[in-house]
Z-matrix of the N, CA and C atoms (Angstrom, degrees):
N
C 1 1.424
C 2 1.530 1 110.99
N 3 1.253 2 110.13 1 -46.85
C 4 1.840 3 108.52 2 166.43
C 5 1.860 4 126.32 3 -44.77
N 6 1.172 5 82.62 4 -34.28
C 7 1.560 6 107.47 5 168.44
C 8 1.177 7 134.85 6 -58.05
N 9 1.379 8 111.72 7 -45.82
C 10 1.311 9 133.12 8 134.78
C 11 1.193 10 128.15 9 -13.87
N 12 1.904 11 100.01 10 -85.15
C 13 1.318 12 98.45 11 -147.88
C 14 1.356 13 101.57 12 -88.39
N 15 1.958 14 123.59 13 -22.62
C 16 1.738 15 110.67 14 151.20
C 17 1.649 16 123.07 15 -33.77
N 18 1.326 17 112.90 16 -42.52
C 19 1.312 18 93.04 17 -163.12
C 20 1.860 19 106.56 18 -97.66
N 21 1.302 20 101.85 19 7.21
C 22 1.796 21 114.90 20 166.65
C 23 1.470 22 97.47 21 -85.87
N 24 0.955 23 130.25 22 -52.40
C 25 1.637 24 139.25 23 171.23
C 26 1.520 25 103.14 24 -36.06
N 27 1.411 26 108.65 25 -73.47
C 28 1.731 27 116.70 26 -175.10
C 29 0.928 28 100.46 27 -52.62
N 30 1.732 29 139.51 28 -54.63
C 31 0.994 30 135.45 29 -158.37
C 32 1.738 31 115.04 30 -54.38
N 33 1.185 32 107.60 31 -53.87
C 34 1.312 33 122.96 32 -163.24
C 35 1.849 34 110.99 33 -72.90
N 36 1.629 35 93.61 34 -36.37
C 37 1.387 36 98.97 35 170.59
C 38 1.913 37 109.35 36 -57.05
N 39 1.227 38 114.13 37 -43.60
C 40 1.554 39 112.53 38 -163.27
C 41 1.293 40 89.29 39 -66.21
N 42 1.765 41 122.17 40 -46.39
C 43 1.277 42 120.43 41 -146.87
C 44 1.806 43 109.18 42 -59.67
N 45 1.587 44 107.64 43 -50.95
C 46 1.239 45 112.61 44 149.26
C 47 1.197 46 152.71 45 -22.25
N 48 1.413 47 100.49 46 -46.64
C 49 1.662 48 111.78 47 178.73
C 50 1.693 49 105.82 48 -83.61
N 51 1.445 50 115.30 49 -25.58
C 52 1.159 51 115.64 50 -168.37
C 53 1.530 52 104.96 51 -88.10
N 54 1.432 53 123.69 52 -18.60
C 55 1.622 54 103.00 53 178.69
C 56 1.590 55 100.38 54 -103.58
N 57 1.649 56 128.75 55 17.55
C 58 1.274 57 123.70 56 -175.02
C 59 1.819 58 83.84 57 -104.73
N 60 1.603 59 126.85 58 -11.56
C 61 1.248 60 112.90 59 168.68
C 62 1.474 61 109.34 60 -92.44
N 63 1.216 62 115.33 61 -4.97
C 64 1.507 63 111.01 62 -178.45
C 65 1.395 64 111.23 63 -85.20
N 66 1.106 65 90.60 64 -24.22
C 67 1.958 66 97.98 65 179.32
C 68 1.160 67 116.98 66 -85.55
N 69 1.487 68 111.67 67 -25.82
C 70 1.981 69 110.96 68 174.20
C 71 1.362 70 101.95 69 -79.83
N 72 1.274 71 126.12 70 -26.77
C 73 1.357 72 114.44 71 -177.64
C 74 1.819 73 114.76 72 -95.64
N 75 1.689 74 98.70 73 -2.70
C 76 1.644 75 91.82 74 171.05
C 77 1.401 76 96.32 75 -74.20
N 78 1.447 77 102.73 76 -43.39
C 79 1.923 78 107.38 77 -162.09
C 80 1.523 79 105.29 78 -69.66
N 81 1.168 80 116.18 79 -37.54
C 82 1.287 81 115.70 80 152.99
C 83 1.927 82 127.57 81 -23.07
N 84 1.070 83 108.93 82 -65.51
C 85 1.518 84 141.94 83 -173.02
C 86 1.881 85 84.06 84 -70.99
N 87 0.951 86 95.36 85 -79.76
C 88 1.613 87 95.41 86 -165.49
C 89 1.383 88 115.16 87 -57.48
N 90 1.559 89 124.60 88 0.97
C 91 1.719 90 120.74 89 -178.32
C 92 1.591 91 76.94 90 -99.45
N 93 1.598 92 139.60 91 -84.61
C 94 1.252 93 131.05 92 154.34
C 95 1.879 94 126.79 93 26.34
N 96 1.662 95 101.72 94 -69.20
C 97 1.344 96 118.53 95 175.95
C 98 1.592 97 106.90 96 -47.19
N 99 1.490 98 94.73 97 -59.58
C 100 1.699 99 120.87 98 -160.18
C 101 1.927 100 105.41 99 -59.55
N 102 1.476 101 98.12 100 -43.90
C 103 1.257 102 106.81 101 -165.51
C 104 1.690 103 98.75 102 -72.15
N 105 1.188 104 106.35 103 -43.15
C 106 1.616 105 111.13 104 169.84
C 107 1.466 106 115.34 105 -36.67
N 108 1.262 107 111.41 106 -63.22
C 109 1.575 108 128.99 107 -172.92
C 110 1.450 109 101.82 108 -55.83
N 111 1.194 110 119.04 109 -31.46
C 112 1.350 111 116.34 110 -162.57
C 113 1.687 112 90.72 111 -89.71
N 114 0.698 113 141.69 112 -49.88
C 115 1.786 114 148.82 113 -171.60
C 116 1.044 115 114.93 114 -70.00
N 117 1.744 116 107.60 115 -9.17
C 118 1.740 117 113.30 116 166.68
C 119 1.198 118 126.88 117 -77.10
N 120 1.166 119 95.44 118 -15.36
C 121 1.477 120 93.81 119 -169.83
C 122 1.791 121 88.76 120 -100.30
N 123 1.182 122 137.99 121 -57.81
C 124 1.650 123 141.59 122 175.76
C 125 1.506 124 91.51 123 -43.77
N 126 1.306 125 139.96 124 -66.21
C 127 1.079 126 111.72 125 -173.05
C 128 1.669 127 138.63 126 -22.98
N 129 1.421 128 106.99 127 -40.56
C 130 1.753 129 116.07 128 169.20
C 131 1.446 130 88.04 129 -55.41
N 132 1.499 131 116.86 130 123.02
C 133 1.207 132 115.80 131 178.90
C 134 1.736 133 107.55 132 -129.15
N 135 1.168 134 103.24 133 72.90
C 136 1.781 135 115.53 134 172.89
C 137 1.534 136 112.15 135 -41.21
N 138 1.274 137 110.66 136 143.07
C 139 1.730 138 104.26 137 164.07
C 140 1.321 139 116.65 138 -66.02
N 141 1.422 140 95.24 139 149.17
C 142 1.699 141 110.86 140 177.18
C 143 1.719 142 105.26 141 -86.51
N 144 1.524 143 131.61 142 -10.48
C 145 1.353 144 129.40 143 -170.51
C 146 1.536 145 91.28 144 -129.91
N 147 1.695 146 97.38 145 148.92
C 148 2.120 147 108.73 146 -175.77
C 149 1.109 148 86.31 147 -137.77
N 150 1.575 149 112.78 148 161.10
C 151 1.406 150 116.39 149 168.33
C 152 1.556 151 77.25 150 -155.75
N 153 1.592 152 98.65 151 140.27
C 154 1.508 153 107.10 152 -174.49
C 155 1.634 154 123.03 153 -170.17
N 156 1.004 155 133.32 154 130.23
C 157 1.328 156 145.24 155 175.03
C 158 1.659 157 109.65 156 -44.03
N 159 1.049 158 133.90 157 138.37
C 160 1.638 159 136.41 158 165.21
C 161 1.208 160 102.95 159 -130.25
N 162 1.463 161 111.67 160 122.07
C 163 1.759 162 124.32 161 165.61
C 164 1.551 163 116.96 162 -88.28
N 165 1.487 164 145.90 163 77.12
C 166 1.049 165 158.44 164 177.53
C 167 1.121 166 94.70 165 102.41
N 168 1.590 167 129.65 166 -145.20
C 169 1.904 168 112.60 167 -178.46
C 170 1.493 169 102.02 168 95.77
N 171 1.154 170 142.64 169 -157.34
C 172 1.260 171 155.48 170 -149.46
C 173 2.070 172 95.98 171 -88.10
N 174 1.242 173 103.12 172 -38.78
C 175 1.875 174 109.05 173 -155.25
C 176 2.051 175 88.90 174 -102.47
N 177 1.244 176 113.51 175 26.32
C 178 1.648 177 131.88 176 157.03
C 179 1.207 178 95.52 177 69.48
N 180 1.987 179 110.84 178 -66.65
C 181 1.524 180 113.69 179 179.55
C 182 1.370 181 89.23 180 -86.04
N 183 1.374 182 115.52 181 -111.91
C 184 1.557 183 116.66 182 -160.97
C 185 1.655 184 104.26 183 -116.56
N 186 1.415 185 105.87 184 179.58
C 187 1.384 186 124.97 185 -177.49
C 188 1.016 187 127.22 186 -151.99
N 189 1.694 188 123.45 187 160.60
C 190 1.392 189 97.20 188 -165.83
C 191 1.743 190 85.95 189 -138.45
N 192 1.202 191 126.51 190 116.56
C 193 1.481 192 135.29 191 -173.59
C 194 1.414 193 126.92 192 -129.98
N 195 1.501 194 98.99 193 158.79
C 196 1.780 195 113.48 194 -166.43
C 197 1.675 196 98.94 195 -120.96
N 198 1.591 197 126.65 196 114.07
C 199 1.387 198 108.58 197 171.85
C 200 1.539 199 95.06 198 -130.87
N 201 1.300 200 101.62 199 169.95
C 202 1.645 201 125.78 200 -169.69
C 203 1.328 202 117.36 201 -116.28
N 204 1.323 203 133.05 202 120.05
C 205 1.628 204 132.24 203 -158.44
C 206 1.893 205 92.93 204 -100.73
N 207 1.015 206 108.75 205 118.37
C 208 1.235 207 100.28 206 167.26
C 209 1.664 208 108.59 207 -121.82
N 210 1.354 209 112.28 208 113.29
C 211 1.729 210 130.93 209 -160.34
C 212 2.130 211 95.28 210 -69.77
N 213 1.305 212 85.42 211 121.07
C 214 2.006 213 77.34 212 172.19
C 215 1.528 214 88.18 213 -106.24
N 216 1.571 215 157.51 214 -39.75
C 217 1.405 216 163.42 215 119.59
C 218 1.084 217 157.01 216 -115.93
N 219 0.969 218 138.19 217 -123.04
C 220 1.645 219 116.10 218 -163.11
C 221 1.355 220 89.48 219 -99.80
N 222 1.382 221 150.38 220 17.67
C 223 1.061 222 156.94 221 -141.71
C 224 1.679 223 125.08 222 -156.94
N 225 1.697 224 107.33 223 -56.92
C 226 0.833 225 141.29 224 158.91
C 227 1.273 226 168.46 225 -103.94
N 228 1.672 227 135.34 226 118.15
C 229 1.186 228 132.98 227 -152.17
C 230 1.270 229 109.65 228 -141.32
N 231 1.630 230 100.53 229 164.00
C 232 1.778 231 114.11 230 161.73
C 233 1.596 232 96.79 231 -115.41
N 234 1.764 233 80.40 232 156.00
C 235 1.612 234 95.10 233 169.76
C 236 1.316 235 110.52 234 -145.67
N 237 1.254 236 106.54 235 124.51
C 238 1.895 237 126.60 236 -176.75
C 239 1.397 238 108.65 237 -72.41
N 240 1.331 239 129.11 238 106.26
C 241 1.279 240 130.03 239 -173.78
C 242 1.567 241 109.21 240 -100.55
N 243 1.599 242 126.20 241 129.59
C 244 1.185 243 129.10 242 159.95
C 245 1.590 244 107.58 243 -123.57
N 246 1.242 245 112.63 244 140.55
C 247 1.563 246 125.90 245 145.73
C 248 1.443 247 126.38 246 -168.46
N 249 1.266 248 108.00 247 -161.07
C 250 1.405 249 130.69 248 -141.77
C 251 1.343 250 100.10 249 -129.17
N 252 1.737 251 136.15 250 92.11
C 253 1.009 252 142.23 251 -163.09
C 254 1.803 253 115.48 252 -83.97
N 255 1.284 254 122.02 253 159.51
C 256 1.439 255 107.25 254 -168.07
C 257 2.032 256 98.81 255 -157.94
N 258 1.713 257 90.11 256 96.78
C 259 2.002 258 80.64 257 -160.44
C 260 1.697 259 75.93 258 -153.45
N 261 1.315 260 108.20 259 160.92
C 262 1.681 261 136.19 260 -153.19
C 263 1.437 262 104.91 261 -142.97
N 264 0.952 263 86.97 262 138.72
C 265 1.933 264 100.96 263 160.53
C 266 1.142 265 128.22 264 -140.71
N 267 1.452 266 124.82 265 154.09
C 268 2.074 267 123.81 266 -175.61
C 269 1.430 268 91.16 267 -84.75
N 270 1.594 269 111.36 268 129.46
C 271 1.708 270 127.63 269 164.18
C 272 1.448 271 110.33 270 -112.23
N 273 1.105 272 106.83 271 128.94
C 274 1.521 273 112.91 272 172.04
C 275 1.916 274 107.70 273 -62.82
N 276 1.171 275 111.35 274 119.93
C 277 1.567 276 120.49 275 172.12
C 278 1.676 277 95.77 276 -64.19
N 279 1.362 278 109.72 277 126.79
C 280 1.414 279 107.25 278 173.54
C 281 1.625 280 106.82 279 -85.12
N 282 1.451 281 109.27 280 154.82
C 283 1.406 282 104.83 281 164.28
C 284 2.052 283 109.07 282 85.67
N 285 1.005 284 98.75 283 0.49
C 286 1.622 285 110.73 284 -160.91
C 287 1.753 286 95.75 285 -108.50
N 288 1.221 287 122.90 286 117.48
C 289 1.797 288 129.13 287 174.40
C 290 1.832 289 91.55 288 -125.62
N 291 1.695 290 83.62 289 146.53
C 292 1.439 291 121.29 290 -49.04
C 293 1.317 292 140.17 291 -42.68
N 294 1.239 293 143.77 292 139.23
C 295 1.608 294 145.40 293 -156.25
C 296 1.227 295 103.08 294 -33.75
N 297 1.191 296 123.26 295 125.99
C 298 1.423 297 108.17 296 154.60
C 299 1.662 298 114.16 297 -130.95
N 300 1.077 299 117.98 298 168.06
C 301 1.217 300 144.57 299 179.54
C 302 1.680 301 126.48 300 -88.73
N 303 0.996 302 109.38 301 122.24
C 304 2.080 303 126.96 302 170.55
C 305 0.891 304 120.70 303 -113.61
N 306 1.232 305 128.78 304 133.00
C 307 1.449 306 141.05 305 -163.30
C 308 1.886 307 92.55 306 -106.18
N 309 1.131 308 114.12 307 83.64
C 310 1.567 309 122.21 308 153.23
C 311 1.379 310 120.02 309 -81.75
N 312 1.668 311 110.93 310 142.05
C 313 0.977 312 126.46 311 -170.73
C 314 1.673 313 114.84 312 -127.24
N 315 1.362 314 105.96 313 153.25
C 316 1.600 315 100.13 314 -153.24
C 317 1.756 316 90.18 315 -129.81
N 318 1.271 317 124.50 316 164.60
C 319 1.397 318 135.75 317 147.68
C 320 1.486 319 116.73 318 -107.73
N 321 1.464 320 111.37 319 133.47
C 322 1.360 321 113.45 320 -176.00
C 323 1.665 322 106.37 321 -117.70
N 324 1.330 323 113.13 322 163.09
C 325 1.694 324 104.55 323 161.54
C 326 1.380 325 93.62 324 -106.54
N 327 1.699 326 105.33 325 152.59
C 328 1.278 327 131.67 326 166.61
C 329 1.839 328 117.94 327 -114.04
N 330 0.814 329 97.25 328 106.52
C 331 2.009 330 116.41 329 161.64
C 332 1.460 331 124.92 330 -91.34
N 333 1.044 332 124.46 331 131.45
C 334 1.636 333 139.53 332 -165.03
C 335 1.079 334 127.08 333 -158.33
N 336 0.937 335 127.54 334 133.34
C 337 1.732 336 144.10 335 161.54
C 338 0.927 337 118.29 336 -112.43
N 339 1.544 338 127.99 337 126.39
C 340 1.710 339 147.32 338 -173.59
C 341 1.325 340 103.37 339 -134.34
N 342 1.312 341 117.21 340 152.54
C 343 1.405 342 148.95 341 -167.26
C 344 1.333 343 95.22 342 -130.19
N 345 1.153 344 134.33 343 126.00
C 346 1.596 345 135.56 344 163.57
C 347 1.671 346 113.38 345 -125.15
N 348 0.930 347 126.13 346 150.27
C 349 1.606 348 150.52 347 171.47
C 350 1.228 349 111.82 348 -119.80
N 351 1.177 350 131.25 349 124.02
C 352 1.344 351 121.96 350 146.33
C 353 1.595 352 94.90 351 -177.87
N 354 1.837 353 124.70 352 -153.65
C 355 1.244 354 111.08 353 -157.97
C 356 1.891 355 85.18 354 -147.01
N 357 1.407 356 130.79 355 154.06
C 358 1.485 357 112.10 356 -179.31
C 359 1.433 358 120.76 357 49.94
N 360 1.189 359 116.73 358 -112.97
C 361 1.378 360 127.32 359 -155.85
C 362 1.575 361 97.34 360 -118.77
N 363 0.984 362 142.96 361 -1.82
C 364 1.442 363 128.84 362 -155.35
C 365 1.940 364 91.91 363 -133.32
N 366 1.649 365 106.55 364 118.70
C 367 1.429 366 99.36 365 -177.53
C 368 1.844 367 80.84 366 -121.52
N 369 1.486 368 86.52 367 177.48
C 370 1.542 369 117.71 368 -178.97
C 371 1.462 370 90.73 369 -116.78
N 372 1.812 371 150.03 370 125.28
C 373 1.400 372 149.77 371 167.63
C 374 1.613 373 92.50 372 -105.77
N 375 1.668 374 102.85 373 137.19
C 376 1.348 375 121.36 374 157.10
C 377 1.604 376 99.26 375 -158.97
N 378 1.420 377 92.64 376 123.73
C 379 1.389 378 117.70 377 -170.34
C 380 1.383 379 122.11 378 -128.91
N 381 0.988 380 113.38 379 -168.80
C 382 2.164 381 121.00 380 -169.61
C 383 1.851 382 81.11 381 -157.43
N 384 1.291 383 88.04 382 134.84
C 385 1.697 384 106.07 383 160.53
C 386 1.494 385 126.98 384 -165.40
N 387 1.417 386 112.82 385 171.74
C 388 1.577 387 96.38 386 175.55
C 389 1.534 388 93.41 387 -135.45
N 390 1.913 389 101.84 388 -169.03
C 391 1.638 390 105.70 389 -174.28
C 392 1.036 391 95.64 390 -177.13
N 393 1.687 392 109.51 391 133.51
C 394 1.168 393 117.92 392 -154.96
C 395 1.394 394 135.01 393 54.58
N 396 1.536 395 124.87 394 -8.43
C 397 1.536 396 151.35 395 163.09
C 398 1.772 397 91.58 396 67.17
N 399 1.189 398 95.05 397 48.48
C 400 1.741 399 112.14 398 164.10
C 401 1.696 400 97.35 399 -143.56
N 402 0.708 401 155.84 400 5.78
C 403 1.204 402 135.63 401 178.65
C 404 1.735 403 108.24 402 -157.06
N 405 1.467 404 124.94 403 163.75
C 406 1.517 405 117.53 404 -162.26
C 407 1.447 406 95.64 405 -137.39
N 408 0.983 407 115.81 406 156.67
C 409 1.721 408 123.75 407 -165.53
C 410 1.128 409 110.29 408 -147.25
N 411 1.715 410 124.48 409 146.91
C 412 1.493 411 139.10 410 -155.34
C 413 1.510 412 96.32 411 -126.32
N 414 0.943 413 137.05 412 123.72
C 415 1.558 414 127.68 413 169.81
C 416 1.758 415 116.23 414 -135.92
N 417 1.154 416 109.80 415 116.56
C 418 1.229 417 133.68 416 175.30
C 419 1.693 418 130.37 417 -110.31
N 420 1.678 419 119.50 418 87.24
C 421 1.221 420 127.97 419 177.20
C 422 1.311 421 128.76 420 -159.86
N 423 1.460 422 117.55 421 -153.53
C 424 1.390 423 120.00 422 177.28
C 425 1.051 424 124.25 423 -106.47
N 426 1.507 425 134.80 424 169.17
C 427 1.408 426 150.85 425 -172.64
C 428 1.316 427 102.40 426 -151.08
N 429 1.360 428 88.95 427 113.64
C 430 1.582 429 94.38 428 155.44
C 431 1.390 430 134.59 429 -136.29
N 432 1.774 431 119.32 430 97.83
C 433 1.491 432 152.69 431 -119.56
C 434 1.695 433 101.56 432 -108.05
N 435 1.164 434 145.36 433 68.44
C 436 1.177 435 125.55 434 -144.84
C 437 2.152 436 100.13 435 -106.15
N 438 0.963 437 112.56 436 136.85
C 439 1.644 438 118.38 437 -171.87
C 440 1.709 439 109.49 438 -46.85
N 441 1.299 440 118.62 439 -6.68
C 442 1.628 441 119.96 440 176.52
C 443 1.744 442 111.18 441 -104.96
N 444 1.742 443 104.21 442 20.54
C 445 1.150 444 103.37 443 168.54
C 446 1.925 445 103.19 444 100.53
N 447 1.107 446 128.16 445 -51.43
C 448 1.390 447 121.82 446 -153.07
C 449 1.208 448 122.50 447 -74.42
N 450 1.460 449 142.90 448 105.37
C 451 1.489 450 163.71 449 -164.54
C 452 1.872 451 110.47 450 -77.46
N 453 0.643 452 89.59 451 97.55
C 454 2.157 453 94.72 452 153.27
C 455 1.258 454 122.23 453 -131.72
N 456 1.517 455 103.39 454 120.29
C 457 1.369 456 118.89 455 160.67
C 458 1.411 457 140.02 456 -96.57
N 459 1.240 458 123.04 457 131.04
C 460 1.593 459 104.19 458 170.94
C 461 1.206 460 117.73 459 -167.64
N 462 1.451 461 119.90 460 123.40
C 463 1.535 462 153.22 461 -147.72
C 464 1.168 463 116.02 462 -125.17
N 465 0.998 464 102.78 463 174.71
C 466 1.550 465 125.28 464 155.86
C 467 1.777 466 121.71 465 -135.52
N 468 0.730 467 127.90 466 105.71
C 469 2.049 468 129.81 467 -176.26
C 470 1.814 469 108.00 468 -86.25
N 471 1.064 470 122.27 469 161.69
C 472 1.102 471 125.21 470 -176.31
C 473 1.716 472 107.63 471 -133.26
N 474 1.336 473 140.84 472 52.98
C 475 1.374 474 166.85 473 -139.91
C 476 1.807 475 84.91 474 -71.66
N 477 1.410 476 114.32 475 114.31
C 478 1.586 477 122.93 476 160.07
C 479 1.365 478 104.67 477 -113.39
N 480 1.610 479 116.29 478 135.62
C 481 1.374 480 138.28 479 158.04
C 482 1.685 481 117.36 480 -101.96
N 483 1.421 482 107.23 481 -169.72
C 484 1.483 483 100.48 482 171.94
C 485 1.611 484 102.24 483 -108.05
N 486 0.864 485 128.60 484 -25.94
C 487 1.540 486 100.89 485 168.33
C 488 1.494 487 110.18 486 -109.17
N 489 1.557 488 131.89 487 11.77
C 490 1.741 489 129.18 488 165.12
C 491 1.110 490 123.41 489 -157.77
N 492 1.253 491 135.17 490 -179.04
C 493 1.658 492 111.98 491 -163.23
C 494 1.590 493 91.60 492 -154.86
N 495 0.904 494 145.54 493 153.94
C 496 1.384 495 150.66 494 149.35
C 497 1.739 496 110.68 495 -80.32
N 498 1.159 497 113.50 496 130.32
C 499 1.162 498 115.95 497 -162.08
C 500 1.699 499 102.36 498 -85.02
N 501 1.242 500 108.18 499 -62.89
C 502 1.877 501 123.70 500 171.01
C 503 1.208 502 104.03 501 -136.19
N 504 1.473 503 93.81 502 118.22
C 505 1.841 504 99.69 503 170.79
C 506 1.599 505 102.53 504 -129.52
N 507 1.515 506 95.81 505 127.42
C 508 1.699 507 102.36 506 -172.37
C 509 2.142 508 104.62 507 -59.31
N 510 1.394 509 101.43 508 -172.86
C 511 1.760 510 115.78 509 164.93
C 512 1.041 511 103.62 510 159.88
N 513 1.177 512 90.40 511 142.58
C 514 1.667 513 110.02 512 -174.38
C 515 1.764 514 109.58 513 -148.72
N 516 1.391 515 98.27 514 132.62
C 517 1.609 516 111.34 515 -179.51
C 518 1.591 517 127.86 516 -113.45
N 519 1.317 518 96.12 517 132.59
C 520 1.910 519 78.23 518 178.06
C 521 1.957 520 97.28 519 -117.50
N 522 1.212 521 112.05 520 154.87
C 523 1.476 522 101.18 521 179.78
C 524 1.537 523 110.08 522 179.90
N 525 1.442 524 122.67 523 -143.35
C 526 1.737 525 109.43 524 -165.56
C 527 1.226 526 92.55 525 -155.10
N 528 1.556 527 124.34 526 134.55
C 529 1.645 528 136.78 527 171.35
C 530 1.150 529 87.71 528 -100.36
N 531 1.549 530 115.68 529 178.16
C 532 1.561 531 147.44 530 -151.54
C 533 1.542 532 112.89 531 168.77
């Protein structure tokens, strides 16, 4: 009878230890699973740097810009906008009969801050910027950032001065992350 109940004793002890290892290694497996799932989606790994052309947009005619993605989560980001603005205007030649008119053209820098939402490849942009550091700009659009590098943008900005404002001015970018 001692015989017994030692080896009911042993028994139960192994039996124990062996499904308290089956369970660290299910939970094991399943923190594993979870952590996987979660890295599936981060895995799409977009560039954090763009360099890209803008056709009207902040630089009126076009632009040519460098911005910086800085990821706050799986969801959300900022992006540091710099460029190099490229927009013209008709000047009256003084001194010239009858008056006439020149179409001079200027380079501006452009500065920006964007907020984006979206999930993968597809963001929502709403931003604050200026140009020429005379005038301040609203920009509201899309991005679409794809992991083989290829950039599209397209917005609409709302450009305020002190004596005029552009009410909606379209832009659109094509260009390359890294």
């Amino acid at each position: 009878m001692k015989k017994v109940i030692i080896i009911l004793i042993v028994s139960l002890i192994t039996v124990n230890s062996w499904s308290q290892n089956a369970e660290l290694n299910q939970k094991s497996i399943n923190d594993s699973i979870s952590v996987q799932s979660l890295k599936g989606n981060s895995d799409y790994d977009i560039g954090k740097n763009s360099v890209y052309l803008e056709f009207l947009g902040n630089g009126i005619l076009s632009s040519f810009n460098y911005d910086r993605r800085i990821r706050l989560n799986e969801s959300n980001g900022l992006i540091l906008r710099a460029g190099l603005g490229f927009y013209g205007e008709k000047k009256l030649i003084e001194g010239s009969y009858p008056e006439e008119q020149k179409f001079q053209s200027e380079l501006s820098p452009i500065f920006e801050l964007n907020y984006t939402f979206g999930t993968r490849k597809h963001f929502l942009e709403l931003g604050v910027g200026n140009n020429n550091f005379r005038s301040l700009s609203f920009r509201a659009g899309y991005r679409l950032q794809k992991e083989s590098g290829f950039l599209l943008r397209a917005g609409i900005v709302i450009i305020t001065k002190d004596e005029w404002w552009v009410p909606v001015w379209p832009g659109f970018s094509f260009g390359y992350s890294f």
